[in-house]
PDBQT receptor file of N, H, CA, C and O in Angstrom, charges set to zero:
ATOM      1  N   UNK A   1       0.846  -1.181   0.000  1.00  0.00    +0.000 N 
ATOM      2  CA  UNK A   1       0.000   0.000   0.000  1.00  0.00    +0.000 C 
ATOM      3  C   UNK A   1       0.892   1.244   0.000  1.00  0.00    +0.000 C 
ATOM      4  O   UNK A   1       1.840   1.387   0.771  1.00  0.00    +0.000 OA
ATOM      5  N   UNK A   2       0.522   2.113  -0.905  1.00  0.00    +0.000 N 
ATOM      6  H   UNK A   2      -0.248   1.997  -1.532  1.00  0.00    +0.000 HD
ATOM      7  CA  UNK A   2       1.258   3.516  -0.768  1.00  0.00    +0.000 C 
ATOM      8  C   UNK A   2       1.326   4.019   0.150  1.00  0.00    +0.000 C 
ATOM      9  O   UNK A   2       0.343   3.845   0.870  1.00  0.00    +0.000 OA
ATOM     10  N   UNK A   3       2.269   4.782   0.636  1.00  0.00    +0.000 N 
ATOM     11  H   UNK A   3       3.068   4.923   0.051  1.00  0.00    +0.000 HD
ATOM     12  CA  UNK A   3       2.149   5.773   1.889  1.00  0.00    +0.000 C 
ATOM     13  C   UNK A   3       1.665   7.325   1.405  1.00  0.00    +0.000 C 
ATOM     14  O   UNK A   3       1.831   7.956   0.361  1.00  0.00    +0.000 OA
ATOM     15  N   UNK A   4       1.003   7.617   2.648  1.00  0.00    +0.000 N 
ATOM     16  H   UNK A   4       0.868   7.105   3.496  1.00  0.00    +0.000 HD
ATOM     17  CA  UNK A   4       0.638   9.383   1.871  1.00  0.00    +0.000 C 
ATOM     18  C   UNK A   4       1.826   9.875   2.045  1.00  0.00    +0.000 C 
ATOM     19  O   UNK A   4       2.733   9.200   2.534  1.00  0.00    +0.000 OA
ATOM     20  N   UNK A   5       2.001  11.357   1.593  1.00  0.00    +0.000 N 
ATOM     21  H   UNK A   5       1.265  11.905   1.196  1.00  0.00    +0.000 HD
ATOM     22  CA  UNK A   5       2.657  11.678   1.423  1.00  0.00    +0.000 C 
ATOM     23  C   UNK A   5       2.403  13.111   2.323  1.00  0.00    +0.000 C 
ATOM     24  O   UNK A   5       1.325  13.706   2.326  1.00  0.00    +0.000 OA
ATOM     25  N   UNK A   6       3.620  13.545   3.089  1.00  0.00    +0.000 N 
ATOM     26  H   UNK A   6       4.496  13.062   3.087  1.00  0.00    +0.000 HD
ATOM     27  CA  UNK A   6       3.529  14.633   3.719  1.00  0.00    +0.000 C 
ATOM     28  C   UNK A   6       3.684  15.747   3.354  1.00  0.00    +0.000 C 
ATOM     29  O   UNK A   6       4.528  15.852   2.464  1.00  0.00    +0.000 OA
ATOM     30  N   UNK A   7       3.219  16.642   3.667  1.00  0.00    +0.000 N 
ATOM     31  H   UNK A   7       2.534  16.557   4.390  1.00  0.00    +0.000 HD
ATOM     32  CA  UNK A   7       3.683  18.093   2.886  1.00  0.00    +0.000 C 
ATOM     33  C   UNK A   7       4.091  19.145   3.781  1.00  0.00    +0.000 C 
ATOM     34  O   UNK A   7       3.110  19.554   4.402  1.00  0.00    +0.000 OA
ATOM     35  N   UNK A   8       5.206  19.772   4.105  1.00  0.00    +0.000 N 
ATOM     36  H   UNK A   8       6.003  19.440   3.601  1.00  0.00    +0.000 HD
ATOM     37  CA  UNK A   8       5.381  20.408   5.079  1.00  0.00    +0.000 C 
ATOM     38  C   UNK A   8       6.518  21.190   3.937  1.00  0.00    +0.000 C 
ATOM     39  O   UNK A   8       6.975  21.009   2.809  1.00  0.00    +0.000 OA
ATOM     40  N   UNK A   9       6.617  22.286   5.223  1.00  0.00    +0.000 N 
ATOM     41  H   UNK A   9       6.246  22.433   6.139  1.00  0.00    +0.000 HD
ATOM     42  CA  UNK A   9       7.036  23.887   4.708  1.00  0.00    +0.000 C 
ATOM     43  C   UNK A   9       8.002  24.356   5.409  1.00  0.00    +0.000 C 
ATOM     44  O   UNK A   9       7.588  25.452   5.034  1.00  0.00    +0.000 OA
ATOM     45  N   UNK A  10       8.909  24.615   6.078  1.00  0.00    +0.000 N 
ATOM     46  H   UNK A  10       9.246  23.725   6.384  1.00  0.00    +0.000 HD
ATOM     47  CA  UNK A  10       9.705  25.165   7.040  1.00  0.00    +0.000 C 
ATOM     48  C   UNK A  10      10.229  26.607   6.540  1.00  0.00    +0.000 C 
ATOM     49  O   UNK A  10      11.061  26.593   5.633  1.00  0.00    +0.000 OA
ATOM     50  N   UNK A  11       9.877  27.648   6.974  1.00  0.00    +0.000 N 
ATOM     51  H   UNK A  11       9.201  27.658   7.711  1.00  0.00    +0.000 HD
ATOM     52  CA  UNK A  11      10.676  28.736   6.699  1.00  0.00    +0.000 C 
ATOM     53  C   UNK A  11      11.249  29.073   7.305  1.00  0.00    +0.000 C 
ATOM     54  O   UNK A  11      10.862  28.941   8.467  1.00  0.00    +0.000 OA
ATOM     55  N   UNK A  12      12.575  29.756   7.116  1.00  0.00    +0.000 N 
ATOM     56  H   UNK A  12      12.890  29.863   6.172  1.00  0.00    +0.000 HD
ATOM     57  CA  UNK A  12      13.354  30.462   8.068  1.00  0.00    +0.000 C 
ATOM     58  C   UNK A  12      13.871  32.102   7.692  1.00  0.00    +0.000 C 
ATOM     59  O   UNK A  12      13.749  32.688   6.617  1.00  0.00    +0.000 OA
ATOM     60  N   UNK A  13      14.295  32.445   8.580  1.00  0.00    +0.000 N 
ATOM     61  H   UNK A  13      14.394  31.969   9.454  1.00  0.00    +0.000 HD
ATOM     62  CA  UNK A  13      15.082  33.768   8.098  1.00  0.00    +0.000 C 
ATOM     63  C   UNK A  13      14.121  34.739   7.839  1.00  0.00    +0.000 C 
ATOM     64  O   UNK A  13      13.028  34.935   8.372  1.00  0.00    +0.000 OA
ATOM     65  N   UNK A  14      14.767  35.383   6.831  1.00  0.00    +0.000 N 
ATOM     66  H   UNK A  14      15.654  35.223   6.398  1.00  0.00    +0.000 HD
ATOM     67  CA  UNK A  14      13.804  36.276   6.493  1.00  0.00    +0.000 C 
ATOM     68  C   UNK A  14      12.379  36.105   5.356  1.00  0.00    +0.000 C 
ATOM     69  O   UNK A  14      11.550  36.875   4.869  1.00  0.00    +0.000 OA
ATOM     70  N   UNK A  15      12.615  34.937   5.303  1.00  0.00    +0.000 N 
ATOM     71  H   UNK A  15      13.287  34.312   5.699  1.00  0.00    +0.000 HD
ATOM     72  CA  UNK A  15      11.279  33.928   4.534  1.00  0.00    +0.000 C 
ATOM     73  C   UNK A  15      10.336  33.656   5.758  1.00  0.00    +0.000 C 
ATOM     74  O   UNK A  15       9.183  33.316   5.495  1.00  0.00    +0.000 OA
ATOM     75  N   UNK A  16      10.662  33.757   6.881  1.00  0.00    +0.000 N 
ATOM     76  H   UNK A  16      11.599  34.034   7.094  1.00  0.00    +0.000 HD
ATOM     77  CA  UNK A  16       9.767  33.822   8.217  1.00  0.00    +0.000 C 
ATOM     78  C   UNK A  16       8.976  34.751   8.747  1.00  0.00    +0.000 C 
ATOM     79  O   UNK A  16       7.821  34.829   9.165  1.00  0.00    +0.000 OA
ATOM     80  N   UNK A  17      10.423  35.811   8.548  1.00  0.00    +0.000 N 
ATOM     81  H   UNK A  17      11.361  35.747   8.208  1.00  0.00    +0.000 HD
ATOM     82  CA  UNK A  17       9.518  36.928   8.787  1.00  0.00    +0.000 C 
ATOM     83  C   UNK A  17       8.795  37.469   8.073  1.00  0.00    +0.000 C 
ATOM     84  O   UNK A  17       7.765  38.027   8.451  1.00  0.00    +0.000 OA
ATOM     85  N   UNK A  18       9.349  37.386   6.432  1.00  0.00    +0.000 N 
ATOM     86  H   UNK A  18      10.185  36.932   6.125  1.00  0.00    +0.000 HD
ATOM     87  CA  UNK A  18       8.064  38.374   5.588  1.00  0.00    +0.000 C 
ATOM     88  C   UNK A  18       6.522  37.749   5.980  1.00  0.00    +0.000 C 
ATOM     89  O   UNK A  18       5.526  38.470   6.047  1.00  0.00    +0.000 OA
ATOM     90  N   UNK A  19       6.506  36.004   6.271  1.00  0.00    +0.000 N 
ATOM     91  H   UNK A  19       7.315  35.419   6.217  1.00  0.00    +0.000 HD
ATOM     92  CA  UNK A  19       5.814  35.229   6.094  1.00  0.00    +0.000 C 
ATOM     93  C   UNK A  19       4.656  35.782   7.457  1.00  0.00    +0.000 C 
ATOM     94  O   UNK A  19       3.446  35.637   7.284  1.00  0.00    +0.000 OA
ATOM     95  N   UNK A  20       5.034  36.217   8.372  1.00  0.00    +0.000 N 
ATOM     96  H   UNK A  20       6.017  36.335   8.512  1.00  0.00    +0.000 HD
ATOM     97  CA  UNK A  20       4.341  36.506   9.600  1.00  0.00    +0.000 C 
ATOM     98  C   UNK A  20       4.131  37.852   9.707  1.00  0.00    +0.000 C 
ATOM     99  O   UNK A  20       3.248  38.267  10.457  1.00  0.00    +0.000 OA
ATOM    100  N   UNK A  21       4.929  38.719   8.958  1.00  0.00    +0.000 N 
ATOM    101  H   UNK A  21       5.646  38.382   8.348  1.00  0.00    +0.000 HD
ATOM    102  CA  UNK A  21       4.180  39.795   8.943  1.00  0.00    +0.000 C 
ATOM    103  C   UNK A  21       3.095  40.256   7.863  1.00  0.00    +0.000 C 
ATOM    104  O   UNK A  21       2.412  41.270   8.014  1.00  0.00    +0.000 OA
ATOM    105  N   UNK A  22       3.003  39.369   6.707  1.00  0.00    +0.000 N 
ATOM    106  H   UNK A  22       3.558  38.546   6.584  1.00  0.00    +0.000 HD
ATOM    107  CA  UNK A  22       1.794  39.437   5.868  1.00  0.00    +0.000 C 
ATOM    108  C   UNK A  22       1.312  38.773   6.663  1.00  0.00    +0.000 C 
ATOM    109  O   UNK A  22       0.166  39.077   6.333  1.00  0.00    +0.000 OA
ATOM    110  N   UNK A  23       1.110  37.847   7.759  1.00  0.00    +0.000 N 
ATOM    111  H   UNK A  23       2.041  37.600   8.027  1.00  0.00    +0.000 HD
ATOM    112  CA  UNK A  23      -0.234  36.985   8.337  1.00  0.00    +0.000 C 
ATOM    113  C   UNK A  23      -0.893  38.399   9.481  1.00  0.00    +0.000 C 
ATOM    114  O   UNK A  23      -2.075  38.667   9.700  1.00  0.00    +0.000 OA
ATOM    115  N   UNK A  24      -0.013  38.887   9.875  1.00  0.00    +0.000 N 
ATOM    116  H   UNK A  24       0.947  38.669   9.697  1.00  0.00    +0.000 HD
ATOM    117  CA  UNK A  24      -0.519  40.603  10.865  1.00  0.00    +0.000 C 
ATOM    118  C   UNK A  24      -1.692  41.414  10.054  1.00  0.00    +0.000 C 
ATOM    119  O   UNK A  24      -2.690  41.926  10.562  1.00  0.00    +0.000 OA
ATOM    120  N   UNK A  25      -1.314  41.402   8.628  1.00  0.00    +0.000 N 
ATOM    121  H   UNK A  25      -0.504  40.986   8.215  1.00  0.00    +0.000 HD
ATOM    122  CA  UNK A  25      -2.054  42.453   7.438  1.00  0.00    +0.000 C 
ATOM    123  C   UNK A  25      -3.532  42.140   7.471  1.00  0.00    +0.000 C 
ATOM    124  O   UNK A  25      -3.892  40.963   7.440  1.00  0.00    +0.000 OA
ATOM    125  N   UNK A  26      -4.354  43.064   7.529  1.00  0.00    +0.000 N 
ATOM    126  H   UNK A  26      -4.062  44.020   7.554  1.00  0.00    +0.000 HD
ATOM    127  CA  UNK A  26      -5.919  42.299   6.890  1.00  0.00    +0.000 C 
ATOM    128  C   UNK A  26      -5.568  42.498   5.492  1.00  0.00    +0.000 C 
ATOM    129  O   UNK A  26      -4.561  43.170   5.266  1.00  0.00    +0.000 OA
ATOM    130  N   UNK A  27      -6.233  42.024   4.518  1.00  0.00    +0.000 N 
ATOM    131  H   UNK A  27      -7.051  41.479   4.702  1.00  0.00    +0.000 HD
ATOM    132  CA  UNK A  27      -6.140  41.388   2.842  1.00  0.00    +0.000 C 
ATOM    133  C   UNK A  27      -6.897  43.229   2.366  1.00  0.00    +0.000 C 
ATOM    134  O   UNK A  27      -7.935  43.655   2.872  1.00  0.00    +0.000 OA
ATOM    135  N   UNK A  28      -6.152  43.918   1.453  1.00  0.00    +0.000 N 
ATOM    136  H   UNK A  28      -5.309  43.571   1.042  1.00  0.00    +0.000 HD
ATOM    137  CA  UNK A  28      -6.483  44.521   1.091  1.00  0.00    +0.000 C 
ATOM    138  C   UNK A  28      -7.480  44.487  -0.035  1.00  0.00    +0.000 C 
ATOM    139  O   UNK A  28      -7.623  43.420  -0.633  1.00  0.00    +0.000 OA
ATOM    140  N   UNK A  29      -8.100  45.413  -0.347  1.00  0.00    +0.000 N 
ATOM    141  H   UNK A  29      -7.984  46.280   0.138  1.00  0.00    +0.000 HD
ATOM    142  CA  UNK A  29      -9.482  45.417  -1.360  1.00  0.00    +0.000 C 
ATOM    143  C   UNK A  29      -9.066  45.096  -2.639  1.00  0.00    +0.000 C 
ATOM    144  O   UNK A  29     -10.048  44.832  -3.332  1.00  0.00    +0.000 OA
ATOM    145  N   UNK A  30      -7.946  45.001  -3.286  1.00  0.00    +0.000 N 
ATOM    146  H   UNK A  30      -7.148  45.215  -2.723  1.00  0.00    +0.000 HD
ATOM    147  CA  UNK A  30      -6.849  44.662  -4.401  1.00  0.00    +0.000 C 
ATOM    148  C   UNK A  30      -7.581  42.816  -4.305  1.00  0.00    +0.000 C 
ATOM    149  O   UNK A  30      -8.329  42.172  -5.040  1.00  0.00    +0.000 OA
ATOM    150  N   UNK A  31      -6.782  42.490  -2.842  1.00  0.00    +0.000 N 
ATOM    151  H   UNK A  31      -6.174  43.014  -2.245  1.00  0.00    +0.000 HD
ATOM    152  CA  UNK A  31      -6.952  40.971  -2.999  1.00  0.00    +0.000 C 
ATOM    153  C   UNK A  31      -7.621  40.811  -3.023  1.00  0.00    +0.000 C 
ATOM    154  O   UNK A  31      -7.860  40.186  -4.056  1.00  0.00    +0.000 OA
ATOM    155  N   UNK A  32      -8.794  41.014  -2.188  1.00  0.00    +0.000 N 
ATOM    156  H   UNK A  32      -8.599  41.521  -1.349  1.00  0.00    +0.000 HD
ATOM    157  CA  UNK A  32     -10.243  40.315  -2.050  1.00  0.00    +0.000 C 
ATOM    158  C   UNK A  32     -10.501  40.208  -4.000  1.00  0.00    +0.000 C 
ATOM    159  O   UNK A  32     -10.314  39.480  -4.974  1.00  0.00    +0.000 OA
ATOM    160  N   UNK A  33     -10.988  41.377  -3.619  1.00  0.00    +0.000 N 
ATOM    161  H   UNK A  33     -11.140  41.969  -2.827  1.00  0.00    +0.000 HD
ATOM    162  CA  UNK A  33     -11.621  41.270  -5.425  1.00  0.00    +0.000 C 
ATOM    163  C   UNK A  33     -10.815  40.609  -6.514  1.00  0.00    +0.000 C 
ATOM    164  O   UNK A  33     -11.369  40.246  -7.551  1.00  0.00    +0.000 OA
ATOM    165  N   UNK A  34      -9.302  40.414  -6.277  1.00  0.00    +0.000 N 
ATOM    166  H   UNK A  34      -8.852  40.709  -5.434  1.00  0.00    +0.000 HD
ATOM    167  CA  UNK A  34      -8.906  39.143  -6.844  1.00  0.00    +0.000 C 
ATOM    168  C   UNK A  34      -9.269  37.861  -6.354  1.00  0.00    +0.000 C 
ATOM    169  O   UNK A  34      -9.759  37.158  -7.238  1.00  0.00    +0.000 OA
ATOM    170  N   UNK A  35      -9.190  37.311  -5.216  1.00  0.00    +0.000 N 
ATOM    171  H   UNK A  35      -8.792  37.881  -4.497  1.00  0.00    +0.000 HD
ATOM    172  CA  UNK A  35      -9.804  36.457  -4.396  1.00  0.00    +0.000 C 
ATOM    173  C   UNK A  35     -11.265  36.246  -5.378  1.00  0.00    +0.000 C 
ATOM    174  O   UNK A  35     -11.166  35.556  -6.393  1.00  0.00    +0.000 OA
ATOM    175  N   UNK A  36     -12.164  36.668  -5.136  1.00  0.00    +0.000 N 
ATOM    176  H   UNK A  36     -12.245  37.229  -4.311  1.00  0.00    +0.000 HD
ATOM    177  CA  UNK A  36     -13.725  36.556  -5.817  1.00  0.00    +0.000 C 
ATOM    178  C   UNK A  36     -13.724  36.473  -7.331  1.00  0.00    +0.000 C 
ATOM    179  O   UNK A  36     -14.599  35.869  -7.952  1.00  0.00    +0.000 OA
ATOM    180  N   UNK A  37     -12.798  37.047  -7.850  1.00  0.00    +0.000 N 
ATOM    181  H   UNK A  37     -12.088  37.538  -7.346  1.00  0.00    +0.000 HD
ATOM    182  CA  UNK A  37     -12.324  36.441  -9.361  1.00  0.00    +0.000 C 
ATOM    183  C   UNK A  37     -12.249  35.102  -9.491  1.00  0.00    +0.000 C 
ATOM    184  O   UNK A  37     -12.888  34.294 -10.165  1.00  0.00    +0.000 OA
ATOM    185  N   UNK A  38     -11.241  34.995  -8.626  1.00  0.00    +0.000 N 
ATOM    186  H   UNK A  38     -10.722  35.651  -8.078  1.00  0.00    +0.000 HD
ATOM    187  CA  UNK A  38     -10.585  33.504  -9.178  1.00  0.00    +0.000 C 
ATOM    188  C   UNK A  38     -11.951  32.493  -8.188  1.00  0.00    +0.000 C 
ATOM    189  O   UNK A  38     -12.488  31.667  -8.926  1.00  0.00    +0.000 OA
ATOM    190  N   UNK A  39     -12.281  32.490  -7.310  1.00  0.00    +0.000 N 
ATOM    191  H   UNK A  39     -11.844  33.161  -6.711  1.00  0.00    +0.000 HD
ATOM    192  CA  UNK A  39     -13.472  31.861  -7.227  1.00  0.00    +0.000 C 
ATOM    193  C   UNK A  39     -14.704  32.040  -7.564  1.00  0.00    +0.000 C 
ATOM    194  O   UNK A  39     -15.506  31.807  -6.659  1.00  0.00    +0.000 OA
ATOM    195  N   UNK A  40     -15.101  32.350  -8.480  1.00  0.00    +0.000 N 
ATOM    196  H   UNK A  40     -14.449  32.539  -9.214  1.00  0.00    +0.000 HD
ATOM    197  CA  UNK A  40     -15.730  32.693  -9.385  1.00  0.00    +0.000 C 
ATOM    198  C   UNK A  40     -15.037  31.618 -11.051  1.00  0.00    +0.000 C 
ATOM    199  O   UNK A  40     -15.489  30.631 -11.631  1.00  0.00    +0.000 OA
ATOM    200  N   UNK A  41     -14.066  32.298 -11.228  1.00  0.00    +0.000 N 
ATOM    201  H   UNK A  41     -13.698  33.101 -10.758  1.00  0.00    +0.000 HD
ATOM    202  CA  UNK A  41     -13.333  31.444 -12.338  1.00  0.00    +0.000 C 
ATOM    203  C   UNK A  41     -13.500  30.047 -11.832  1.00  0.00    +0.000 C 
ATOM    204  O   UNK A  41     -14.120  29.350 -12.636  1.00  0.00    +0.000 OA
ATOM    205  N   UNK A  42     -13.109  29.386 -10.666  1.00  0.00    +0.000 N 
ATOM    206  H   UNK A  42     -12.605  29.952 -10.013  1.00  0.00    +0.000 HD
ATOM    207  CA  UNK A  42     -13.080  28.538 -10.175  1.00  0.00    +0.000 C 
ATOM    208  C   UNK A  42     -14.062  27.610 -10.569  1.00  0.00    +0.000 C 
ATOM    209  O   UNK A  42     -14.010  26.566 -11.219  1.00  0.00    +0.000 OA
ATOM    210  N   UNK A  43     -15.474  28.581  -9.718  1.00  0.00    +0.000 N 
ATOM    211  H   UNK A  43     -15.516  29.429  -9.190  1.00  0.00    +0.000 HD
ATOM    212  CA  UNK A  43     -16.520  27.801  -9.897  1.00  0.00    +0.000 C 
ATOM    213  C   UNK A  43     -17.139  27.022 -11.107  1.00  0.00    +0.000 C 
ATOM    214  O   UNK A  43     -17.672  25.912 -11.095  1.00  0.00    +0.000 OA
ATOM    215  N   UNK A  44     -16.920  27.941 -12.226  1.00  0.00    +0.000 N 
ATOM    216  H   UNK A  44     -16.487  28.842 -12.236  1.00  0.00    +0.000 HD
ATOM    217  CA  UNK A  44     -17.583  27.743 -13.602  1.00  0.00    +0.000 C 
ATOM    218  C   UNK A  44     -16.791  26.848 -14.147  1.00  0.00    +0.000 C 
ATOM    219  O   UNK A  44     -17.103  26.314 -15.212  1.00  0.00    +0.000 OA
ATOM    220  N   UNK A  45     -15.609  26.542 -13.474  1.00  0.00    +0.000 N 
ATOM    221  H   UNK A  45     -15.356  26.976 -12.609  1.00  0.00    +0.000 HD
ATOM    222  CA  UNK A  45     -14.863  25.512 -14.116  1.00  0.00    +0.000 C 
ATOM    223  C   UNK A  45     -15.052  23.475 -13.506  1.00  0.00    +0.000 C 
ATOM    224  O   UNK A  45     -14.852  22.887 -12.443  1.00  0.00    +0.000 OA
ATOM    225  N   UNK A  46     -15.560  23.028 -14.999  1.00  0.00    +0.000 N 
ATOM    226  H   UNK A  46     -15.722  23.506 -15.862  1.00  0.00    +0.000 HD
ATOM    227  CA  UNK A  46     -15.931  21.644 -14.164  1.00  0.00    +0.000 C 
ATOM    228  C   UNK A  46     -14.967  20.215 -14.641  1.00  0.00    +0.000 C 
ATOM    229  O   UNK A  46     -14.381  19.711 -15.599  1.00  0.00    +0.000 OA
ATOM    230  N   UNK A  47     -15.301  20.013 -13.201  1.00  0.00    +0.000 N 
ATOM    231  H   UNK A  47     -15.777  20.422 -12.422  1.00  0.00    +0.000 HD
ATOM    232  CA  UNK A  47     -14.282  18.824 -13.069  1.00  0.00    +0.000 C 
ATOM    233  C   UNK A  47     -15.052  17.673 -13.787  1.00  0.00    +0.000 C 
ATOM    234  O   UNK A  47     -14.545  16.555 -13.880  1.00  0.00    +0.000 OA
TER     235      UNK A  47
């Protein structure tokens, strides 16, 4: 039987920090409305 497979991420340095100080940010109105694009695109697209 296959094993799953794990997926993990480790950042360090300053790949840490940019990483935690965009998690501080609320999502500006730029993203969102990209955000609702692409789910939107998303949706109409079938599997």
């Amino acid at each position: 039987m296959a094993k799953p497979i794990e997926l993990g991420l480790v950042l360090e340095g300053e790949d840490a920090k940019e990483f935690w100080d965009n998690e501080k940010k609320p999502a500006t109105r730029q993203q969102v409305e990209m955000f609702k694009k692409a789910r939107k695109i998303s949706d109409s697209i079938r599997f």
